[in-house]
N, C-alpha and C positions, 0 to 999 in steps of 0.2 A: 179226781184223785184216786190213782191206785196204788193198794196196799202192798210196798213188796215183799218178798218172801222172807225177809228174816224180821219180818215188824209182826209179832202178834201180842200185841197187849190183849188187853182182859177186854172181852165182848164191850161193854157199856161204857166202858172208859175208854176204848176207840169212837162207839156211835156219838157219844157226847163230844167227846174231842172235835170230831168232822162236823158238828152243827155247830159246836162254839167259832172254828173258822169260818164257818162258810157266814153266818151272822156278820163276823168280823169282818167279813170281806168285802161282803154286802153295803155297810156300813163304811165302808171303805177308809177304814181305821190299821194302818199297819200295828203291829204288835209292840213296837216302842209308843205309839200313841197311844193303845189301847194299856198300856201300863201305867204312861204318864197322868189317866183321867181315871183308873182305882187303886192304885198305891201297891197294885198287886207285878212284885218283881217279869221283868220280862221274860226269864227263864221258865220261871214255875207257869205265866202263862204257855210259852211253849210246851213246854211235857203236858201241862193240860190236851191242851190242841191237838198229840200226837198218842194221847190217850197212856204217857207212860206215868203220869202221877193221877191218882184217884182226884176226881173234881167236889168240892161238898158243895153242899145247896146254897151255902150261903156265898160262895165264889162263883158260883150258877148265876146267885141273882145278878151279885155286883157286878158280872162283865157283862151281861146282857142288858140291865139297865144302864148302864155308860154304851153300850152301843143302840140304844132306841127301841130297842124288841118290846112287842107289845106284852102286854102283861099273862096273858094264857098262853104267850110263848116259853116264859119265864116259868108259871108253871107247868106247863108240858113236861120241860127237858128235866125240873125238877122230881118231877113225880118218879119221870123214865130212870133217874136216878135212884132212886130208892129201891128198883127192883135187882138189882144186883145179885143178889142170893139166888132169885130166878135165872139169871142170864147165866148165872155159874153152874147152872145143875148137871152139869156132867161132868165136876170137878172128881167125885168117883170112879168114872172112867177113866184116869188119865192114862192108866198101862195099856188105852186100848183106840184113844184117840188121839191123835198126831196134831201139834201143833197148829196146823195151817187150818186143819179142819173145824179146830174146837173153836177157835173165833167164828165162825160160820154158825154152827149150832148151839151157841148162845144168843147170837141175834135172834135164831129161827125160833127160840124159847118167847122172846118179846116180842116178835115183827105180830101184827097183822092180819096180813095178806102174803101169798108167799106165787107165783108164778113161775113154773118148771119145765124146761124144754129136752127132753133127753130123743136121743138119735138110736141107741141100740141095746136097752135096756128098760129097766121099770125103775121108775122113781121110789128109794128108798124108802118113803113115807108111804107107799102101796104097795109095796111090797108081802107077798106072805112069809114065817119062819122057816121056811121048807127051802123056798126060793131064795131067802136070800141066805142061806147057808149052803146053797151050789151055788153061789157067785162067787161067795167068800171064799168057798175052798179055790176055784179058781183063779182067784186070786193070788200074784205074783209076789204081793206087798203085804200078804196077812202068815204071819208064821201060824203054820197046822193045828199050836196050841193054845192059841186066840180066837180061833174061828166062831165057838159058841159066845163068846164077848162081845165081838163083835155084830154077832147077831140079835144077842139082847140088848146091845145101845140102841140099832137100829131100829128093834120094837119099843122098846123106850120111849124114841124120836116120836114114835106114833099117837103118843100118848094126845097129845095137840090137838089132833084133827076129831078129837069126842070129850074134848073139854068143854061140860056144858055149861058153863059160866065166862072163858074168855079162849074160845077155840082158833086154831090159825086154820083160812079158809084159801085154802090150795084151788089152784087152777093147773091142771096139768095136761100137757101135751107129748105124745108119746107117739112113736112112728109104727108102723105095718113091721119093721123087721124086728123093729123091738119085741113088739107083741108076740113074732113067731121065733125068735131066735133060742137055740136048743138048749136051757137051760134047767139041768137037772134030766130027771127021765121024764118021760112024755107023762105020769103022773102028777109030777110036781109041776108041771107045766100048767096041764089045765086045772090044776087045783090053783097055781096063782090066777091065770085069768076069772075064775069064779070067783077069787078073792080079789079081783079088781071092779067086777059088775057087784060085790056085795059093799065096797069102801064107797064105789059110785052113788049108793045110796043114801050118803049122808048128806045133812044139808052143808056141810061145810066144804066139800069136794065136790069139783066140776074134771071131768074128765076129755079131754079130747082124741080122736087121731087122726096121723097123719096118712094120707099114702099117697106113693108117686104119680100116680093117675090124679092125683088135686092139684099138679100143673108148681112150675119153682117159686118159691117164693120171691118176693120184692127186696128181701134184706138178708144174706145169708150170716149165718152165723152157726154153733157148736152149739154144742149144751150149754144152758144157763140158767141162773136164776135170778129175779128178780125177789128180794125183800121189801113190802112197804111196812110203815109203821106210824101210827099215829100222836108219836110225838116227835118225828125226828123223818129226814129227807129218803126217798127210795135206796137203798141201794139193788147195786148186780154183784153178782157172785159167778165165777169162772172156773172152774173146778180142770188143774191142769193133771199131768200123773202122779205128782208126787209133792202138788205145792196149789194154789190158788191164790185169782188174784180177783180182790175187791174193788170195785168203781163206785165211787159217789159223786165225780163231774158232773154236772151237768149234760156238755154234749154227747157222752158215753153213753147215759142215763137211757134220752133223747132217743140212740140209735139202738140201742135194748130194746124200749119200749117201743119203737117202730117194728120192732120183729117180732113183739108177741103179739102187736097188734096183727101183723102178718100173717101170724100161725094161727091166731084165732079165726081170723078170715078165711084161711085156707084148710083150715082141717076140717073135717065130719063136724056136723053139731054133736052137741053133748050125743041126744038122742039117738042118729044115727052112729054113731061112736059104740054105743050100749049094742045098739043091735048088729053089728059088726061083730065085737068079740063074742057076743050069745052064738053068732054061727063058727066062730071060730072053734068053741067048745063041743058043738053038735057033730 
């Protein structure tokens, strides 16, 4: 299932919606059956599912016990439910985040695991402040007098990856042109890649790269991301110019996950990765 562009409910009231289907589905209960066995209107089941009405726990339980789900399933999605005020926390930002993005970066608040594939840049979450306010101003789509907002969400974002109680542990793959492309002055350049072998240090980041000489890959594809999360199914995230679209299908899932496996395969190990950009610095 992808999300299109003009659906953006609220981060956790999408992810629960997409597992209360995919449950249902599973269970191979259409939605007038699944009504018929909890008393709960077919309608209000739908906007559940579509994540445009708030789901409570105890409508969590009742449809997922009429559909069979075992019981730590039951609490899982409930638990993931109660985080809400987490998945909303960029709700401050709203003058500085667009629509399409903010369901993305609420998930990323609850996921995980998070797996990154960018082609001609640095992935925002390694990003240093220097560096990514020469992107921003470059930027076609950031008016001149947003550019510091945007830059403090983006460090914001970062908060995650040194959360030492429930950190998201990023795997990130990044290409040779990324790594050299002219961003900012040749100062701010190698102060980001210093600031990419100093983020590489954490245990919660893996770093990869790519470069052309490691032969094409098996599965092509753009940037991406994968979201896992431990109560609720992977998703991918596709980040278009002005809109992105969500996959939680199965076979989408399926053909994602065969390309990071891909690029894991094919990129420099971590190690030789690290010792790459240390010459690139020198």
């Amino acid at each position: 299932m992808a999300v299109p562009s003009h659906h953006h409910p609220a981060p956790l009231r999408w992810l629960i919606g997409t597992e209360l289907t995919r449950i249902r589905k599973e269970a191979r209960l259409s939605v007038a059956k699944a009504a018929a066995l909890t008393d709960i209107g077919a309608p209000k089941i739908g906007h559940m599912e579509n994540g445009r009405q708030a789901q409570t726990e105890q409508d969590i339980a009742t449809l997922l016990s009429a559909y069979g789900a075992d019981p730590r399933s039951i609490t899982r999605l409930s638990e993931l439910n109660a985080r809400t005020e987490e998945a909303n926390w960029w709700k401050p930002w709203t003058d500085t985040v667009p629509p399409w993005f903010s369901l993305y970066v609420g998930l990323e608040r609850v996921a995980d695991r998070s797996f990154q594939f960018e082609l001609d840049t640095i992935p925002g979450l390694l990003q240093s402040p220097d560096y990514a306010s020469a992107m921003t101003n470059k930027s076609m789509l950031v008016r001149a007098d947003r550019t510091q907002r945007v830059v403090d969400f983006r460090m914001a974002r970062q908060a995650r990856l040194i959360d030492a109680d429930n950190p998201l542990w990023l795997h990130a793959v990044v290409t040779t042109w990324g790594l050299e492309a002219a961003v900012g002055s040749s100062e701010v350049h190698e102060a980001q890649l210093l600031h990419l072998l100093k983020m590489a240090e954490l245990p919660s980041v893996t770093l990869q790269v790519l470069r052309p000489q490691d032969g094409p890959l098996g599965v092509h594809a753009g940037k991406f991301t994968l979201l896992s999360f431990g109560a609720a199914h992977q998703l991918c995230y596709v980040e278009l110019v002005d809109d992105a679209i969500y996959y939680y299908d199965q076979p989408k899932l399926r053909t994602y996950q065969l390309c990071a496996d891909d690029l894991q395969r094919i990129a420099l190990s971590p190690e030789r990765s690290l010792t790459l950009i240390r010459k690139m610095v020198m």
